[in-house]
Backbone as JSON Lines, residues from 0, in Angstrom:
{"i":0,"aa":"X","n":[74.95,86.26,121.31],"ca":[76.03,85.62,120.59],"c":[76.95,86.71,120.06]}
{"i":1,"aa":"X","n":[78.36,86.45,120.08],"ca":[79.31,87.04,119.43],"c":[79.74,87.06,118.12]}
{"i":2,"aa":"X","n":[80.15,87.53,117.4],"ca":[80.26,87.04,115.91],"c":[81.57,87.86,115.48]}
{"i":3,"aa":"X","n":[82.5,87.37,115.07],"ca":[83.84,87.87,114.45],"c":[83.64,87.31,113.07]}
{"i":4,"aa":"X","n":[83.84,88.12,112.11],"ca":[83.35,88.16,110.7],"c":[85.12,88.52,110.26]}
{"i":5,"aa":"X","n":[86.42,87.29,109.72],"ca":[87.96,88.25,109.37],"c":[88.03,87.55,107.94]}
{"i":6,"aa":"X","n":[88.33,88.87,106.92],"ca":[88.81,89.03,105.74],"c":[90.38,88.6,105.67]}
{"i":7,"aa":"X","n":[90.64,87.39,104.68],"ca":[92.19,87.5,104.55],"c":[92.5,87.51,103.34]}
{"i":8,"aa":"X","n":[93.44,88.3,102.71],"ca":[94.13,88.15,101.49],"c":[95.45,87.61,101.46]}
{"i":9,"aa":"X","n":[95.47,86.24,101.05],"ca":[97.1,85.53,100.69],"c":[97.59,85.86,99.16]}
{"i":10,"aa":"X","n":[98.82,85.9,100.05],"ca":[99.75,85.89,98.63],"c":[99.66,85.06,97.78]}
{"i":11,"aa":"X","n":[99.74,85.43,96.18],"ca":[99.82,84.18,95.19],"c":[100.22,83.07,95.78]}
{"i":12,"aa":"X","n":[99.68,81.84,95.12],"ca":[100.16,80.78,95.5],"c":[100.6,80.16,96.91]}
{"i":13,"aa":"X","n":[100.25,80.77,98.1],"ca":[99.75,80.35,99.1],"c":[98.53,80.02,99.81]}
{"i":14,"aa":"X","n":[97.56,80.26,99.17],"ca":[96.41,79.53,99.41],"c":[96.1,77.95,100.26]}
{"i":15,"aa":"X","n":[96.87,77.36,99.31],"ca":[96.93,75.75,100.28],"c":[97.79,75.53,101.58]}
{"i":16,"aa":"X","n":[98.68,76.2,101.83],"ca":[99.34,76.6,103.12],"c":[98.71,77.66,104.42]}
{"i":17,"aa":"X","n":[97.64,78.28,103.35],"ca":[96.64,79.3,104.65],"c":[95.96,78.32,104.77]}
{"i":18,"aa":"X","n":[95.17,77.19,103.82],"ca":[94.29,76.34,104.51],"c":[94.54,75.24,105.67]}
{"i":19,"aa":"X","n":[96.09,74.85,105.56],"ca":[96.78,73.65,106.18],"c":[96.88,74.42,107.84]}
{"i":20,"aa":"X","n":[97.29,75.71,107.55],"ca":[97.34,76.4,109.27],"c":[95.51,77.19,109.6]}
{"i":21,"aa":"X","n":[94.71,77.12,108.85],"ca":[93.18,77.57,108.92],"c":[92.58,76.08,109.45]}
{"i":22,"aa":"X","n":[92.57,75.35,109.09],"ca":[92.49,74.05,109.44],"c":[92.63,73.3,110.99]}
{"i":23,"aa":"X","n":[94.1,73.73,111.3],"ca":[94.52,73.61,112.3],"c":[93.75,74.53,113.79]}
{"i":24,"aa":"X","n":[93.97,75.71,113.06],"ca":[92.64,76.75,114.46],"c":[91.31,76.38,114.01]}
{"i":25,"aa":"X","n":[90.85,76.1,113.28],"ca":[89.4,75.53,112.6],"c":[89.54,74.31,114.14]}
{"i":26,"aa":"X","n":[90.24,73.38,114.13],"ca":[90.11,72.43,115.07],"c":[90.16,72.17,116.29]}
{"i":27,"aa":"X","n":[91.24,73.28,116.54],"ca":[91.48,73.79,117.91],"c":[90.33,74.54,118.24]}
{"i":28,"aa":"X","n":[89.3,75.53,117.49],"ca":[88.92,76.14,118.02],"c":[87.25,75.5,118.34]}
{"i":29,"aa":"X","n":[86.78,75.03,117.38],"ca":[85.68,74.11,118.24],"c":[85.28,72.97,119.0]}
{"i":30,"aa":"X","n":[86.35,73.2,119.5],"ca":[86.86,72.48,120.87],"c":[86.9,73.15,122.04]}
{"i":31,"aa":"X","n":[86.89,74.61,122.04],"ca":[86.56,75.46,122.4],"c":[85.06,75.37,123.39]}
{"i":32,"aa":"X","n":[84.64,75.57,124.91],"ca":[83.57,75.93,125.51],"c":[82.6,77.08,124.94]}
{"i":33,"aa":"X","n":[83.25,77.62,125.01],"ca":[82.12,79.0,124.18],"c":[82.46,79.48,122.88]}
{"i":34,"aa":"X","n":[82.58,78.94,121.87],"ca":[82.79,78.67,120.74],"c":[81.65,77.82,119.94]}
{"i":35,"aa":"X","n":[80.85,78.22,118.96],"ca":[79.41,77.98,118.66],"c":[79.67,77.32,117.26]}
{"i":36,"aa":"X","n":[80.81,78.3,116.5],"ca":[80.79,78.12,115.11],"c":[82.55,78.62,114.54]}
{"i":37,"aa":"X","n":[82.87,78.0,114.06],"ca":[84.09,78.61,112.83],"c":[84.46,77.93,111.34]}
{"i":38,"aa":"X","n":[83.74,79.04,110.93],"ca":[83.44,78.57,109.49],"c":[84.69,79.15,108.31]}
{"i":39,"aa":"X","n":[85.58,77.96,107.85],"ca":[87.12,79.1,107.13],"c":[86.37,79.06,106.01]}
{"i":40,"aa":"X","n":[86.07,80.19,105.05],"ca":[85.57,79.92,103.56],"c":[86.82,80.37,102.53]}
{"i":41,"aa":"X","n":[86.54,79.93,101.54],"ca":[87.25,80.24,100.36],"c":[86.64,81.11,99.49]}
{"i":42,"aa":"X","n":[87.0,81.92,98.68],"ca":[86.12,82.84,97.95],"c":[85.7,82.04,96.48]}
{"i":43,"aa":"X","n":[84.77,81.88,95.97],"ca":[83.89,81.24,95.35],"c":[84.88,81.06,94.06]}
{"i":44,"aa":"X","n":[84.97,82.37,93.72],"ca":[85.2,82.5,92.07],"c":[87.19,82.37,92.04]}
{"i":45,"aa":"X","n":[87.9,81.78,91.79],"ca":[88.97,81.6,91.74],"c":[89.99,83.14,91.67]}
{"i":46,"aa":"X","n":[90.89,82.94,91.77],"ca":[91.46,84.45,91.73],"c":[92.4,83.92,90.17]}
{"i":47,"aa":"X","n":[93.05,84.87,89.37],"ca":[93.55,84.99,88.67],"c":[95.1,84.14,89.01]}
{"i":48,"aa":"X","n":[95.7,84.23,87.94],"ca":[97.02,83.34,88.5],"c":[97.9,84.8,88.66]}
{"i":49,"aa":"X","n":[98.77,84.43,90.33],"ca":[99.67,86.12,90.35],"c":[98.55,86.26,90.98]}
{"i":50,"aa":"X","n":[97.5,86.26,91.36],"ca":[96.63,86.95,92.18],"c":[96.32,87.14,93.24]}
{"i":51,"aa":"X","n":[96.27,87.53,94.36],"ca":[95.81,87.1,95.95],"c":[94.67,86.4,95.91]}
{"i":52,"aa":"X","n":[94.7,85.75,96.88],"ca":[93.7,84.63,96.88],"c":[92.82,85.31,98.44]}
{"i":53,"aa":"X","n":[91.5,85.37,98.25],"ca":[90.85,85.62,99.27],"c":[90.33,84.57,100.06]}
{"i":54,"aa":"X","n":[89.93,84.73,101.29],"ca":[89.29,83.76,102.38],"c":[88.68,84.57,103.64]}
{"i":55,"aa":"X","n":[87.56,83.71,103.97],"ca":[86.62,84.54,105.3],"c":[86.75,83.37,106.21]}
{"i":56,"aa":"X","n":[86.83,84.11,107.71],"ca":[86.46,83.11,108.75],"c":[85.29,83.51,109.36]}
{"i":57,"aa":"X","n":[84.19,82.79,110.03],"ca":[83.17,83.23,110.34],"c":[82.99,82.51,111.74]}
{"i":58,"aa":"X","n":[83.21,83.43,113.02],"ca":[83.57,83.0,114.11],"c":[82.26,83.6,114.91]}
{"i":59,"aa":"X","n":[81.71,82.41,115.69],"ca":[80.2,82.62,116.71],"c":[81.13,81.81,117.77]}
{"i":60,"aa":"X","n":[80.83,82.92,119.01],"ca":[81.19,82.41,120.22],"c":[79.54,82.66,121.27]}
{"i":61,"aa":"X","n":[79.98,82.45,122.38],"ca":[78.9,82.71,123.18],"c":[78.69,84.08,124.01]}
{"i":62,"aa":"X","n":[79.74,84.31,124.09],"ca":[79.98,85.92,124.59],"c":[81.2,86.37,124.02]}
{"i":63,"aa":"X","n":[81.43,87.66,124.48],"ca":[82.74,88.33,124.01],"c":[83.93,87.9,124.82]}
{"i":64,"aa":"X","n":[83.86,87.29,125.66],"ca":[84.88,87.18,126.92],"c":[85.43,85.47,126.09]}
{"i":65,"aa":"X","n":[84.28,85.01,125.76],"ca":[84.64,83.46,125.03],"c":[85.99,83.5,123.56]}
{"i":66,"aa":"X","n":[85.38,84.88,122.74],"ca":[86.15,85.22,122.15],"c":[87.4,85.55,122.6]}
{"i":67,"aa":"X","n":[87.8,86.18,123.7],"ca":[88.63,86.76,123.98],"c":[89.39,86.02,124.38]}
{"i":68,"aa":"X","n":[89.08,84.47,125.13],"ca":[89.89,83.21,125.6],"c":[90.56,82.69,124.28]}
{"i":69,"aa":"X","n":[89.62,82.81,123.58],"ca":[90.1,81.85,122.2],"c":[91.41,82.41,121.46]}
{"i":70,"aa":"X","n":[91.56,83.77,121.44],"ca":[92.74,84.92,121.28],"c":[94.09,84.53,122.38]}
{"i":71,"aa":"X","n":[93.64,83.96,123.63],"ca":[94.81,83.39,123.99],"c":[95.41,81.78,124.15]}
{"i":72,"aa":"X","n":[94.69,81.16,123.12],"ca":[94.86,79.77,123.32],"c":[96.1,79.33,121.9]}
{"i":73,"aa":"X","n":[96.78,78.1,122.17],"ca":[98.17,78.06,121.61],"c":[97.38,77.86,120.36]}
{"i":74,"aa":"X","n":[96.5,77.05,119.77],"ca":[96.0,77.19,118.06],"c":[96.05,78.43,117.68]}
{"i":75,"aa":"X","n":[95.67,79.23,118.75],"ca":[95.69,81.03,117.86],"c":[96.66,81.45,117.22]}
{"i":76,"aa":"X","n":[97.41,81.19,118.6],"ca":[98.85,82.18,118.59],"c":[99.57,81.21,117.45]}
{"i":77,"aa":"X","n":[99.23,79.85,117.41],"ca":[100.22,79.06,116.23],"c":[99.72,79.69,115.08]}
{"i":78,"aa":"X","n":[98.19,79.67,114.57],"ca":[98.03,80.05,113.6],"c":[98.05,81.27,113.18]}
{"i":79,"aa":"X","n":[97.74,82.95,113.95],"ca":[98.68,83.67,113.65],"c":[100.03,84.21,113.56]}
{"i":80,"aa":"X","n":[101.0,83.69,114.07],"ca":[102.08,83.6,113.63],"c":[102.38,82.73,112.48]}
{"i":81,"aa":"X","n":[101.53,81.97,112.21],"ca":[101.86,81.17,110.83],"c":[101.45,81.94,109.74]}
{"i":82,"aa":"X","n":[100.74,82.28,109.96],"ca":[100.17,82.72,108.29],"c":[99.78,84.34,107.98]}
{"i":83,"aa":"X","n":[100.49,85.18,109.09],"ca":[101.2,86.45,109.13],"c":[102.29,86.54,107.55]}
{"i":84,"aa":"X","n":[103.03,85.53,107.61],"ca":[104.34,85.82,106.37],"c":[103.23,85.4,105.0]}
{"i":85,"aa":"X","n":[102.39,84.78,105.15],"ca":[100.93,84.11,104.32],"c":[100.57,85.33,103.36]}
{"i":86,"aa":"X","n":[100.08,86.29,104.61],"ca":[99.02,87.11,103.52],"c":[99.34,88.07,103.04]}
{"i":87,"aa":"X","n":[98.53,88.59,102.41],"ca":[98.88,90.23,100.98],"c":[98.85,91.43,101.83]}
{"i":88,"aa":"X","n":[97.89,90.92,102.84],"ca":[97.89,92.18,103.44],"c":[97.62,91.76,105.72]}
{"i":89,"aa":"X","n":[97.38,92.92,106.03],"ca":[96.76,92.06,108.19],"c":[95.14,92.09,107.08]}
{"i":90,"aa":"X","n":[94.89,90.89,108.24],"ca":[93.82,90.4,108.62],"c":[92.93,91.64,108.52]}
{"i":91,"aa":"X","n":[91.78,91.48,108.57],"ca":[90.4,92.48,108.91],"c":[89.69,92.19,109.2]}
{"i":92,"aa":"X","n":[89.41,92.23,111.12],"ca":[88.38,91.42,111.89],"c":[86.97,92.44,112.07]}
{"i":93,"aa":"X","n":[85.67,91.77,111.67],"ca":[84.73,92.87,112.27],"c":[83.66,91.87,112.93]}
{"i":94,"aa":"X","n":[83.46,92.86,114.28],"ca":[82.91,92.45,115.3],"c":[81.14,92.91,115.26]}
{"i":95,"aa":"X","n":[80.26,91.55,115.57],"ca":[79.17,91.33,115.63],"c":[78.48,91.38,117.11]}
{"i":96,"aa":"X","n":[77.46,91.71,117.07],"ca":[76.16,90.73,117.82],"c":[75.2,90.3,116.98]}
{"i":97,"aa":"X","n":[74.37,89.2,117.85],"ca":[73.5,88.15,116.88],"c":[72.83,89.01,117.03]}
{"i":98,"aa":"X","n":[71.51,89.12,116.29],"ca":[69.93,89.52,116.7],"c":[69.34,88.18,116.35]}
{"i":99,"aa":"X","n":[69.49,87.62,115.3],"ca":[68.64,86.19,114.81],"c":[69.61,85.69,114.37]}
{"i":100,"aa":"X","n":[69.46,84.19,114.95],"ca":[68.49,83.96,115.95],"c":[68.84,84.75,117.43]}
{"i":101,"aa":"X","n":[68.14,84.48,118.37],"ca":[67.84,84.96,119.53],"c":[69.17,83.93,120.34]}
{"i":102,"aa":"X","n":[69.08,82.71,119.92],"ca":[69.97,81.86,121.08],"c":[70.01,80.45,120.08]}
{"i":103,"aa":"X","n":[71.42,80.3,120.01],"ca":[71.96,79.3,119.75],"c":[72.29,78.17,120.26]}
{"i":104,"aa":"X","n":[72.03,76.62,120.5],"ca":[72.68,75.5,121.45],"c":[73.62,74.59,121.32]}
């Protein structure tokens, strides 16, 4: 299994507009053939007001090549170009393999 682990920081008060376009590739993407899991989280503890607002996506595909389809499908490209003007800062994708479990269905 593949695993893309991406950090985002939005600008104040965009938070509910990263979720409305997170949402959107959230749907597109497990719809996806080799696509296992995409999990958008919110960061637990609220951010300050004026604050960047943090969020994780937690992406399991089936191979790396599955990932790599999903990078060219139109939810992607909509949702990064959407929420590019969104955040505080780029994205920060880090790339996995599973060990456990062994195999996912």
């Amino acid at each position: 299994m593949y695993v893309v682990c991406v950090t985002v920081l939005i600008k104040p008060g965009k938070g509910e507009a990263f979720l409305d376009e997170a949402r959107k590739n959230h749907e597109g993407s497990v719809q996806e053939p080799g696509c296992l899991r995409f999990d958008v989280l919110r960061l637990a503890s609220p951010s300050e007001e004026g604050q960047p607002e943090g969020f994780y996506l937690y992406e399991a595909y089936k191979t790396e090549a599955d990932f790599k389809a999903h990078q060219q499908t139109a939810h992607y490209f909509a949702f990064r170009d959407a929420v590019e003007p969104l955040q505080q800062e780029p994205r920060k994708g880090t790339r996995y393999h599973s060990v456990f479990p062994e195999t996912w269905s």
